[in-house]
C-alpha positions as CSV (number, residue, x, y, z in Angstrom):
1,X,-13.8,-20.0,-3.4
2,X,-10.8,-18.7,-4.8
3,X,-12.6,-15.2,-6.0
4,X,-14.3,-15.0,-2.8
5,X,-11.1,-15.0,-1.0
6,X,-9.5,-12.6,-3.8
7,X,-12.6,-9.8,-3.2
8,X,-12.8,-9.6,0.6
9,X,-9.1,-8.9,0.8
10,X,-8.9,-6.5,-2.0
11,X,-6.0,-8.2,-3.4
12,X,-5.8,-7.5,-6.9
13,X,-9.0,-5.3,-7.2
14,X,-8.5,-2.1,-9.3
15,X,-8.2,-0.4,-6.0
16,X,-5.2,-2.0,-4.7
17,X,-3.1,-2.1,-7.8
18,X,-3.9,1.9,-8.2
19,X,-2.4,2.1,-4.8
20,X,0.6,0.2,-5.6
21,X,1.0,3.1,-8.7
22,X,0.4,5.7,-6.4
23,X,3.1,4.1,-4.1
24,X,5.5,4.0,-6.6
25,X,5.1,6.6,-8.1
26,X,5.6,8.4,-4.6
27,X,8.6,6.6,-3.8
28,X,10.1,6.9,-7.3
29,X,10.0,11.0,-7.1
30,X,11.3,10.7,-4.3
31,X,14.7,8.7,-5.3
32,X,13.4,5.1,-4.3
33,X,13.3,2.5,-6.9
34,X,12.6,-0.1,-4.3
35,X,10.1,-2.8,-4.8
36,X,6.7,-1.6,-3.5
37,X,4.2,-4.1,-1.9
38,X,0.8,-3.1,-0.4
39,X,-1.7,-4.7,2.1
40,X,-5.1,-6.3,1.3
41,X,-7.1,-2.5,1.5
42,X,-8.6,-3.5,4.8
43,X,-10.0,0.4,5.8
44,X,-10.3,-0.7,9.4
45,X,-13.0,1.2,11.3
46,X,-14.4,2.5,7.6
47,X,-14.1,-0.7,5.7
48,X,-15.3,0.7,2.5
49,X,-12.3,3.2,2.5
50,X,-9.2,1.6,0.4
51,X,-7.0,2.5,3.1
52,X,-3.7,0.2,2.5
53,X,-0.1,0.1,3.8
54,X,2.8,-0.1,1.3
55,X,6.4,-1.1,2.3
56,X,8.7,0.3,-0.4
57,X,12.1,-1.3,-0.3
58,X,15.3,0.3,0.8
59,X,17.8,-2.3,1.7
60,X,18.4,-6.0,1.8
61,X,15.5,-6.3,4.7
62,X,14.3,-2.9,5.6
63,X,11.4,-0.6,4.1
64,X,10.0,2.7,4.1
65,X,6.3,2.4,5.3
66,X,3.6,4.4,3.6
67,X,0.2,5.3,4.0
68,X,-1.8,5.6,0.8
69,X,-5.6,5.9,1.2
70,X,-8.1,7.8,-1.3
71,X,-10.8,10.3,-0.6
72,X,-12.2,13.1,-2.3
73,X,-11.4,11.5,-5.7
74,X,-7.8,11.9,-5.2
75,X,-4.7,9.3,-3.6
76,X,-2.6,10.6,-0.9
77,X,0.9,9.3,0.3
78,X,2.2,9.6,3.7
79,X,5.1,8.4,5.3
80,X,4.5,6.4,8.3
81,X,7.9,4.9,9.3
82,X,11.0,4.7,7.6
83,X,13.9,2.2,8.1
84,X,11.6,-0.8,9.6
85,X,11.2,-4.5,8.7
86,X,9.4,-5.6,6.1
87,X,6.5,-6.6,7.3
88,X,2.9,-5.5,6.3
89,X,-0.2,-5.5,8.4
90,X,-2.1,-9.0,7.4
């Protein structure tokens, strides 16, 4: 039940720990060393998209918010919000 649970979130797939690279990597270049968390990869109205949310640390309990989603081969990074809680989307 466990691995069922694990693979319709996208916890943990290949997919979300590249965009937890790309995320840091991001944040890193761009004088963050925060922690980076994403969300489960949910791609909301295109579900096979790996759309996620990453909050990348910047102070005891606020984070930058980014958007990193893939398409045409290639990761992209946006910022969505910066300075808000800590809080991704479940």
């Amino acid at each position: 039940m466990a691995v069922v649970a694990v693979a319709a979130t996208a916890c943990g797939t290949r997919a979300h720990n590249r965009a937890v690279e790309v995320a840091t990597a991001y944040a890193r270049a761009h004088g963050n060393a925060g922690k980076v968390t994403c969300s489960n990869g949910i791609g909301g109205m295109h579900p096979r998209t790996p759309d996620f949310v990453c909050d990348v640390r910047t102070g005891d309990a606020t984070c930058d918010e980014l958007s990193v989603h893939r398409y045409g081969g290639r990761w992209h990074v946006v910022v969505r919000r910066r300075g808000v809680d800590c809080v991704l989307p479940a």
